[in-house]
Structures are given as C-alpha cells and as structure tokens.
PyMOL CGO cylinders between C-alpha atoms (Angstrom):
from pymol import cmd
from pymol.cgo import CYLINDER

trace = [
    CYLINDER, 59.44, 6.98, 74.71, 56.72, 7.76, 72.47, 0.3, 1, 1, 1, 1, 1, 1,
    CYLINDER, 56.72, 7.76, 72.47, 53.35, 7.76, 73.44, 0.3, 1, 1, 1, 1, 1, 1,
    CYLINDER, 53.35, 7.76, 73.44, 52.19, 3.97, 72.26, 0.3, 1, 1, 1, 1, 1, 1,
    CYLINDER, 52.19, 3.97, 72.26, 54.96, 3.29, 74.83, 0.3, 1, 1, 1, 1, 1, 1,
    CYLINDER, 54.96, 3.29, 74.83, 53.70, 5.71, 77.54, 0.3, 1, 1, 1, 1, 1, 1,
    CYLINDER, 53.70, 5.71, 77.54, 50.28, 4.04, 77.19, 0.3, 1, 1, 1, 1, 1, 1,
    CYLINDER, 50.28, 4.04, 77.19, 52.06, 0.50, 76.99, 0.3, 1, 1, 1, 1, 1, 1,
    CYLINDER, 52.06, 0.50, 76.99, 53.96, 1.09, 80.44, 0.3, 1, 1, 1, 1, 1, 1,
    CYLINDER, 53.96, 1.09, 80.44, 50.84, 2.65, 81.93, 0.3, 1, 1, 1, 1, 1, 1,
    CYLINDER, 50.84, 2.65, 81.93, 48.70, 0.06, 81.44, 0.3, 1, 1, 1, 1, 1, 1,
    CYLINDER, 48.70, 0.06, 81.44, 50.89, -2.62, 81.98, 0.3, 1, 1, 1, 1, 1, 1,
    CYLINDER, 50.89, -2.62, 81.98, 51.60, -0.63, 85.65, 0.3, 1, 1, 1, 1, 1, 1,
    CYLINDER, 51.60, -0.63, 85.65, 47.23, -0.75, 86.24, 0.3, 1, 1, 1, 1, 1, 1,
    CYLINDER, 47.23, -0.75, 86.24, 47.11, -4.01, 84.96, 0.3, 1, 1, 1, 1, 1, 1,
    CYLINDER, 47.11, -4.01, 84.96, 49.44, -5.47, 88.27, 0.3, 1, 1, 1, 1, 1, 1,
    CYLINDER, 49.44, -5.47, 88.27, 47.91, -3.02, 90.28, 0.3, 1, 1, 1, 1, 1, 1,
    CYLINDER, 47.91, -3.02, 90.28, 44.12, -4.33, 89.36, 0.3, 1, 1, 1, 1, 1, 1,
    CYLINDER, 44.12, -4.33, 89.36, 45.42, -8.45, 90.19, 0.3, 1, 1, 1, 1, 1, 1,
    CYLINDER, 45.42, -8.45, 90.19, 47.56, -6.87, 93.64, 0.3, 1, 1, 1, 1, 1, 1,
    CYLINDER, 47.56, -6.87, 93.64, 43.75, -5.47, 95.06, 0.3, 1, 1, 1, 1, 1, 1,
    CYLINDER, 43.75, -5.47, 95.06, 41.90, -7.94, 93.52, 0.3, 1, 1, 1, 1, 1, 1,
    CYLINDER, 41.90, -7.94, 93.52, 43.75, -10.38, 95.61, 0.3, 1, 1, 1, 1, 1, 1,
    CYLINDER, 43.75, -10.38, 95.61, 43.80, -8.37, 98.28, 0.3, 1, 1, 1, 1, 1, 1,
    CYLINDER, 43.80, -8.37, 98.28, 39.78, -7.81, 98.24, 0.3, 1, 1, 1, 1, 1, 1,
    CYLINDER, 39.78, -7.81, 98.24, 38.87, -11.15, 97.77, 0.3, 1, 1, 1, 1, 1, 1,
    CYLINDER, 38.87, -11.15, 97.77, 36.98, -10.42, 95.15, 0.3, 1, 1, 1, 1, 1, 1,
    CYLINDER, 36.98, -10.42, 95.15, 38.41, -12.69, 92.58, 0.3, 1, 1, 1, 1, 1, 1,
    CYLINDER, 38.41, -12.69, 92.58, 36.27, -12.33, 90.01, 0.3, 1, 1, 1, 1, 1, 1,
    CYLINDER, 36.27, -12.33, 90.01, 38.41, -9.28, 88.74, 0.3, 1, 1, 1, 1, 1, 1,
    CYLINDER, 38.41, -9.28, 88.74, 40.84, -11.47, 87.65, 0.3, 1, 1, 1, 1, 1, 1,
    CYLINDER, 40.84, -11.47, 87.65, 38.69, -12.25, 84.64, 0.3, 1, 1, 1, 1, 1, 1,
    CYLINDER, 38.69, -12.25, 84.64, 39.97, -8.58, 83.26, 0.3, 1, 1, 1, 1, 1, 1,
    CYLINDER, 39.97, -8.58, 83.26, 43.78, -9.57, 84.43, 0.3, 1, 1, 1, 1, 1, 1,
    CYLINDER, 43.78, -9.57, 84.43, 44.49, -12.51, 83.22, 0.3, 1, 1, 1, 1, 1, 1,
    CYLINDER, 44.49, -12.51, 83.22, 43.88, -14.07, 80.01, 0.3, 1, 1, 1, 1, 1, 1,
    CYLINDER, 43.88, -14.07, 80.01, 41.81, -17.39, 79.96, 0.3, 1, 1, 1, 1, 1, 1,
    CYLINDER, 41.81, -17.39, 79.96, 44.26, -19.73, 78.82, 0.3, 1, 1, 1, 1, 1, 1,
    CYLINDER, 44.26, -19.73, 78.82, 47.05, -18.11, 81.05, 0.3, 1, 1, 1, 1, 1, 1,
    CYLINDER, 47.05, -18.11, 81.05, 49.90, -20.06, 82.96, 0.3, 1, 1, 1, 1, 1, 1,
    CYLINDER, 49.90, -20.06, 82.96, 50.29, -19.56, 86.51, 0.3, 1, 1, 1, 1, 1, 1,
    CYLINDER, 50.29, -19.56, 86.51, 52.97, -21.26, 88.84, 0.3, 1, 1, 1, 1, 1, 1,
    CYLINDER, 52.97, -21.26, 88.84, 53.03, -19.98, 92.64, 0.3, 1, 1, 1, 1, 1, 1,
    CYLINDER, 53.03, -19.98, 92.64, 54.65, -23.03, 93.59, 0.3, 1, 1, 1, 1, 1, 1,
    CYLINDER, 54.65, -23.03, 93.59, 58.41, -21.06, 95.09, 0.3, 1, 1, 1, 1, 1, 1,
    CYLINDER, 58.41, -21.06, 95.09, 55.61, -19.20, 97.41, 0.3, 1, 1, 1, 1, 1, 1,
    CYLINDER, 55.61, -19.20, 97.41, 53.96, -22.77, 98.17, 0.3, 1, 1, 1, 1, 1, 1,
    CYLINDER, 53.96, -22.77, 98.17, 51.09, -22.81, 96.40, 0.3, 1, 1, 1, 1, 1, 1,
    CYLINDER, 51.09, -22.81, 96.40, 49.78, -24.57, 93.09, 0.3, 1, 1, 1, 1, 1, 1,
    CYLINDER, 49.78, -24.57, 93.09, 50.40, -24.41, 89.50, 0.3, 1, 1, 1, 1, 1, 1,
    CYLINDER, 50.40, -24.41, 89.50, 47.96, -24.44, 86.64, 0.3, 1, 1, 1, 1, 1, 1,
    CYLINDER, 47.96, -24.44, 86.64, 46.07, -23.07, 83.84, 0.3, 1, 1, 1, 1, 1, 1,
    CYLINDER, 46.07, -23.07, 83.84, 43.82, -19.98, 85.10, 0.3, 1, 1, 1, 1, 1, 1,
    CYLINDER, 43.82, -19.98, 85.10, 40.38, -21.63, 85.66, 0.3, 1, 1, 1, 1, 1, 1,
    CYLINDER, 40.38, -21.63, 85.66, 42.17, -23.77, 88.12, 0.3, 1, 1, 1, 1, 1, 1,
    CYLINDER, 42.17, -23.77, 88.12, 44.62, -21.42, 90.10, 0.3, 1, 1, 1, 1, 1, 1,
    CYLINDER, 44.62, -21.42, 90.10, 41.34, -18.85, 90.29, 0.3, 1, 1, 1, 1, 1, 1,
    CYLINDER, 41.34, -18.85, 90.29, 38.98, -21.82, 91.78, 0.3, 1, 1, 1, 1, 1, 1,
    CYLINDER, 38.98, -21.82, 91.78, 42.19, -22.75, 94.21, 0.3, 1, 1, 1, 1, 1, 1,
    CYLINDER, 42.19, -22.75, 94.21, 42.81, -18.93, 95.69, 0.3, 1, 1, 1, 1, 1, 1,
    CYLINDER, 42.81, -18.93, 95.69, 39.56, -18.50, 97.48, 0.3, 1, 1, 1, 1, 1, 1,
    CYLINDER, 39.56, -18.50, 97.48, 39.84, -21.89, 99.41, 0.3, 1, 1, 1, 1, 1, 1,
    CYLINDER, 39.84, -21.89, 99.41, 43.73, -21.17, 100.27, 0.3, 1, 1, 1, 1, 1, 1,
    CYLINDER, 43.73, -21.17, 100.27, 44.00, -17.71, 101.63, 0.3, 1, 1, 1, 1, 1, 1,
    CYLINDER, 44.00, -17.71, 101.63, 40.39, -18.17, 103.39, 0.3, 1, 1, 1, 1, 1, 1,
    CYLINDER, 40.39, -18.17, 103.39, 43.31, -19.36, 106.73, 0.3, 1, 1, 1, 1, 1, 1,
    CYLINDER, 43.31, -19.36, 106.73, 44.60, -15.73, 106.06, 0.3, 1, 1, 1, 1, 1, 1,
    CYLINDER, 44.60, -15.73, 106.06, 42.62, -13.08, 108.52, 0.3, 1, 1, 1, 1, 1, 1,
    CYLINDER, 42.62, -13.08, 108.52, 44.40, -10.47, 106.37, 0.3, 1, 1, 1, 1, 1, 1,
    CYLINDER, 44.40, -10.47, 106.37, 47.35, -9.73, 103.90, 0.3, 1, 1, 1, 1, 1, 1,
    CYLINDER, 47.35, -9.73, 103.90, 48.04, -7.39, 101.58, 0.3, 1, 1, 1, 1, 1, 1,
    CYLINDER, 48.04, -7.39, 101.58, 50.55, -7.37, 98.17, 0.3, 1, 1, 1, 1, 1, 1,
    CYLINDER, 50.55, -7.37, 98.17, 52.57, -4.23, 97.95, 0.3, 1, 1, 1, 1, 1, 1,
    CYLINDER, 52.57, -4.23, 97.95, 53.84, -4.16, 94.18, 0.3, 1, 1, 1, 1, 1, 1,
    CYLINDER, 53.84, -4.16, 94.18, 56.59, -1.80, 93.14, 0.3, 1, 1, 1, 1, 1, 1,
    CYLINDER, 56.59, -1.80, 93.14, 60.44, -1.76, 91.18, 0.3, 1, 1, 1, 1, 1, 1,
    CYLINDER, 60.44, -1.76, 91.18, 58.09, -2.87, 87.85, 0.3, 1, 1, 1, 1, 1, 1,
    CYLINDER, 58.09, -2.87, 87.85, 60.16, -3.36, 84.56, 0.3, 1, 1, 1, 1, 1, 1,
    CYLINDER, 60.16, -3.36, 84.56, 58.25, -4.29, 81.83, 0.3, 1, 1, 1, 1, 1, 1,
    CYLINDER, 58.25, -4.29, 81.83, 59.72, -4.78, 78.08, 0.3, 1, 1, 1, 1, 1, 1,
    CYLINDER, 59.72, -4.78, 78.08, 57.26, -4.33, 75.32, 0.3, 1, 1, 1, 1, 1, 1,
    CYLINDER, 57.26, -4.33, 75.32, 57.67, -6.01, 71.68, 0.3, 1, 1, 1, 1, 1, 1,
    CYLINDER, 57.67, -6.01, 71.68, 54.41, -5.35, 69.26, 0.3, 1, 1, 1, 1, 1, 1,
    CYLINDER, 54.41, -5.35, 69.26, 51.21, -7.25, 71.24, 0.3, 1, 1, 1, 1, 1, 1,
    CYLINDER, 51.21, -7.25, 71.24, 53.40, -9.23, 73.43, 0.3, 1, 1, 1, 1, 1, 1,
    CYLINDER, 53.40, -9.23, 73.43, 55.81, -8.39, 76.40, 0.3, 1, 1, 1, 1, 1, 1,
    CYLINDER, 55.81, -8.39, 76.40, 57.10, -9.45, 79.39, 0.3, 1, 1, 1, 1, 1, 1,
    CYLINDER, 57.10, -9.45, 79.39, 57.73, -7.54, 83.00, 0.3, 1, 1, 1, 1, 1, 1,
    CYLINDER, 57.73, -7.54, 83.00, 59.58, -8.34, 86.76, 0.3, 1, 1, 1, 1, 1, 1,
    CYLINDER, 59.58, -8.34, 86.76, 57.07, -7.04, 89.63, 0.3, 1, 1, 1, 1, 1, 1,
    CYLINDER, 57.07, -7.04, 89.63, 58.39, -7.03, 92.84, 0.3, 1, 1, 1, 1, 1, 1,
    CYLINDER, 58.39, -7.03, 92.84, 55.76, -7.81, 95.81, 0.3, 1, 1, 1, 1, 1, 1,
    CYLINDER, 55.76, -7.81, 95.81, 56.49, -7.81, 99.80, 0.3, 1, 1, 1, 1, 1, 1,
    CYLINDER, 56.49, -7.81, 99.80, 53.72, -9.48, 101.13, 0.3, 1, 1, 1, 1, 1, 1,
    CYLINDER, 53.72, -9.48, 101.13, 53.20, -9.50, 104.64, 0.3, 1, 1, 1, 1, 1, 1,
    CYLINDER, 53.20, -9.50, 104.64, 50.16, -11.94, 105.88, 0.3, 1, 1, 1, 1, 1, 1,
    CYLINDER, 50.16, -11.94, 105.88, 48.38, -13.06, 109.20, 0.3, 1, 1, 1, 1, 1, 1,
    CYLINDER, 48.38, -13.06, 109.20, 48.78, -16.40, 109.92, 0.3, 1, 1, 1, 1, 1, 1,
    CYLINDER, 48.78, -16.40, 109.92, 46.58, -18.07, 113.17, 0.3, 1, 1, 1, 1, 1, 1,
    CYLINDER, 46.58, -18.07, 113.17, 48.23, -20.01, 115.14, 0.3, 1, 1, 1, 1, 1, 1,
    CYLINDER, 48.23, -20.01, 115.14, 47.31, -23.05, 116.84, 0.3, 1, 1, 1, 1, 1, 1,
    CYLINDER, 47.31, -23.05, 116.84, 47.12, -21.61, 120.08, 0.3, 1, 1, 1, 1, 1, 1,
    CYLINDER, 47.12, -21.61, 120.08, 44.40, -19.42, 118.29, 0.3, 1, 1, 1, 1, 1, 1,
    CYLINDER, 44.40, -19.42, 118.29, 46.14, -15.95, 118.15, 0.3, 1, 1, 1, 1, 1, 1,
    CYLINDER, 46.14, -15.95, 118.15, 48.13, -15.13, 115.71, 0.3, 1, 1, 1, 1, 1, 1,
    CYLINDER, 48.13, -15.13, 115.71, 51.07, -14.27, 114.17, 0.3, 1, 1, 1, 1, 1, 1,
    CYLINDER, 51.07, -14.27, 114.17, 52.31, -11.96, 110.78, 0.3, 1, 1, 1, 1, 1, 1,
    CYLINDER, 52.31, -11.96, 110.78, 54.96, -13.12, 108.50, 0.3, 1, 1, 1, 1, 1, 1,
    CYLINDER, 54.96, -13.12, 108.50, 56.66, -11.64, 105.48, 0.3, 1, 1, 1, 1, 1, 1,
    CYLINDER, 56.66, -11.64, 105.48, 57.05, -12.72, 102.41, 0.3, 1, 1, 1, 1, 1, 1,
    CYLINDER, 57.05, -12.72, 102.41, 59.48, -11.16, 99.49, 0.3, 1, 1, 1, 1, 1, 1,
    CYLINDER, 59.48, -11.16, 99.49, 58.95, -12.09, 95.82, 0.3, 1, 1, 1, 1, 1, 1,
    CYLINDER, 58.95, -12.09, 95.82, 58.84, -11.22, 91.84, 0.3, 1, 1, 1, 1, 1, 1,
    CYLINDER, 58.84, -11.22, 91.84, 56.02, -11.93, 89.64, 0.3, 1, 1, 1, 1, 1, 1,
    CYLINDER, 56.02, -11.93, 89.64, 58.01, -13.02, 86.31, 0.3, 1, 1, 1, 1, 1, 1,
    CYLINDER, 58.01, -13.02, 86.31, 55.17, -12.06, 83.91, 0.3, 1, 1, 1, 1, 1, 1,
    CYLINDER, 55.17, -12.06, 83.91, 54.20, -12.51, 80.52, 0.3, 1, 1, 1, 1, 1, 1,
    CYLINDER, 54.20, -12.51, 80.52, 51.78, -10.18, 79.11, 0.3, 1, 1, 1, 1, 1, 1,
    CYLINDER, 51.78, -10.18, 79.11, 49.32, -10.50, 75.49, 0.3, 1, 1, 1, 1, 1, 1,
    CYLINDER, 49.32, -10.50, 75.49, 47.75, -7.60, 74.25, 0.3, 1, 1, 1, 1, 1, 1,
    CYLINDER, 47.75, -7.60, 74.25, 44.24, -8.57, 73.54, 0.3, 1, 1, 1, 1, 1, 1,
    CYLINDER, 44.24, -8.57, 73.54, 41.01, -6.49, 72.08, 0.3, 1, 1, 1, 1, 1, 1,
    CYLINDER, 41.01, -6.49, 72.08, 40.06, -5.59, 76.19, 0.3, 1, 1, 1, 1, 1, 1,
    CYLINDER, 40.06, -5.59, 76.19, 43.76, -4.47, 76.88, 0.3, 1, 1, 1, 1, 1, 1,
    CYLINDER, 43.76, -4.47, 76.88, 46.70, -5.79, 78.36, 0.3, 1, 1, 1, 1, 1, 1,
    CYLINDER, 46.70, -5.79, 78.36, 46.32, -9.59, 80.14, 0.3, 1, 1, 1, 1, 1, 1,
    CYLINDER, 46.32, -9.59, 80.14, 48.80, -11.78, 81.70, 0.3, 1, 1, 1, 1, 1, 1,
    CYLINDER, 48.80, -11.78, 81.70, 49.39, -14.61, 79.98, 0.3, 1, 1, 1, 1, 1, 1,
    CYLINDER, 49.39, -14.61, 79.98, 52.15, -16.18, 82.76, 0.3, 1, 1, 1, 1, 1, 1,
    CYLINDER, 52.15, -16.18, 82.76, 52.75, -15.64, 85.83, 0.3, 1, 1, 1, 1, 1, 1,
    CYLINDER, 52.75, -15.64, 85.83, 55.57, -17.44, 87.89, 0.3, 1, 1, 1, 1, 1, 1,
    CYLINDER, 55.57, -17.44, 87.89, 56.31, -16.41, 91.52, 0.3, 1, 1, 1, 1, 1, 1,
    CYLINDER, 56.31, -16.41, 91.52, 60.21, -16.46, 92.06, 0.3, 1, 1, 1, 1, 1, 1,
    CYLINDER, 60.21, -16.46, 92.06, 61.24, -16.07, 95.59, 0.3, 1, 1, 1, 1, 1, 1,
    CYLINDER, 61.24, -16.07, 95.59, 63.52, -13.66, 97.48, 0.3, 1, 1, 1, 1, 1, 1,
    CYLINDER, 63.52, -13.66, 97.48, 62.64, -13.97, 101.24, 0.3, 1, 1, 1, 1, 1, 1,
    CYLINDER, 62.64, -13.97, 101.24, 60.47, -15.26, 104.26, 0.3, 1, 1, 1, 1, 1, 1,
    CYLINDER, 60.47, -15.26, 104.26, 60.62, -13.94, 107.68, 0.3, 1, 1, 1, 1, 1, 1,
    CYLINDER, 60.62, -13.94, 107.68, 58.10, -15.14, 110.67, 0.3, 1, 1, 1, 1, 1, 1,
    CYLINDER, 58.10, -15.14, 110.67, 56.57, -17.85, 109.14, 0.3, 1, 1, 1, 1, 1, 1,
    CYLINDER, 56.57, -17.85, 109.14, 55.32, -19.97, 111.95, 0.3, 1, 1, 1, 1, 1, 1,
    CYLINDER, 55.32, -19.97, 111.95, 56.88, -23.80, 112.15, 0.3, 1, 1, 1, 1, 1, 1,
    CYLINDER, 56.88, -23.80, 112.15, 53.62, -25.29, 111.87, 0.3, 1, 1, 1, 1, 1, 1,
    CYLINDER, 53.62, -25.29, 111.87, 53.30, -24.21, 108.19, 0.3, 1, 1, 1, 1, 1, 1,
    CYLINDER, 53.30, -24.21, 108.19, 57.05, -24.45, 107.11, 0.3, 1, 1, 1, 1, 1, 1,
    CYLINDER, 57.05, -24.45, 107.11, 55.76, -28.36, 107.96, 0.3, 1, 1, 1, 1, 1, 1,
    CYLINDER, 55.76, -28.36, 107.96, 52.77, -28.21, 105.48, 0.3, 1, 1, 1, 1, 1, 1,
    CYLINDER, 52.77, -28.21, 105.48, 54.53, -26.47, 103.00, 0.3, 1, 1, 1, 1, 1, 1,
    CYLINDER, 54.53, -26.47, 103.00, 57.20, -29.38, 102.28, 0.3, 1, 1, 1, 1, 1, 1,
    CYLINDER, 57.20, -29.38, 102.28, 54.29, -32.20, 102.40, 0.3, 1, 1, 1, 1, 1, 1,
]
cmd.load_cgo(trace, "trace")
C-alpha cells in the first residue's frame, strides 16, 4: 500500500469508530461528521427503520431511550477504496439491556455487518449507506421478538 492508501484505510477505520461511540454516548449529534447529509440508511434486518439521514438521526434518540445501556463493538473491517468513493463490511456484536416487564432486566446479543458505502468529501471520509445485514440474536426477550414482527 502506498501512503494515500494507508491514510484511506485509517480514516475509513476512525470514521466507524467515531458513529460506534457516538451511538454508544448518545450524543448523536456527532453523526453530523459521519455521515453525509443525503446518506441512505436501512437498519431494518436489526428491526429498526429505514431512511434518508435527517430521519434515521431524529428516530435513534427516541428508540434506544428503552435501552439502559449497550454498546457496539466494531472489528474484522474490510474496506475497498476506488478514487473518492469506496465501500467497506464492519462487523459489530452488540450486546444491549433490555427491561423487562417485570421491571428488571435482561441483556441480549446481537451479531451484525454494517454494509457501507463511503464518499470522500472536503471534511473527510462520510458514509453515504449504511445497511445492517444480520448474523445472530441470542436473549432477546419474547416480549420484543412480538413488537419486532408488528
């Protein structure tokens, strides 16, 4: 690799990492600097929604507010770079806390790949699409296996 590739990969690598603690954080408003503003996202295999970014970033606060905690470990990245534009597989176990209706509650694990698309843009690197494909669940309580298929 040369070192416009070195940098590519690198940034690309920070760029993931930046949305994974974002998320994590709650402080969404870093996602300005990860995803570009006319960006695809689809986390409907995971359950969730599908839209342009303005719509998916108003949606995440008001969905993982039932989460107490979770937390997106990112790793196995592969990321192919052509001129401005590329595209990358992130794997992500994501284990979250899930109350129960009893009111304790209970963690479950999730297993996935982001399926990116990435635009090189005069801040940096940005996703431009992001689909969730996924591998695995484990734990996830009845209750929202129900919700999920509504």
């Amino acid at each position: 690799m040369n070192l416009q590739e070195l940098s590519d990969q690198a940034e690309l690598l920070r760029l993931v990492t930046v949305y994974a603690y974002a998320i994590d954080e709650r402080e969404f408003h870093k996602l300005d600097a990860v995803f570009t503003p006319d960006a695809h996202i689809d986390y409907t295999a995971m359950g969730g929604i599908q839209g342009d970014y303005p719509t998916v970033k108003a949606w995440l606060p008001q969905a993982l507010q039932h989460f107490p905690g979770y937390m997106h470990f990112i790793g196995n990245t592969l990321f192919e770079v052509d001129g401005d534009e590329a595209s990358g597989k992130v794997a992500c176990f994501n284990p979250m806390v899930v109350p129960t209706p009893e009111g304790g509650t209970e963690t479950m694990f999730l297993g996935l790949w982001y399926l990116d698309r990435y635009r090189r843009t005069a801040q940096g690197w940005r996703i431009s699409e992001r689909v969730e494909r996924k591998s695995y669940e484990h734990n996830m309580p009845e209750w929202m296996r129900k919700a999920l298929k509504r």
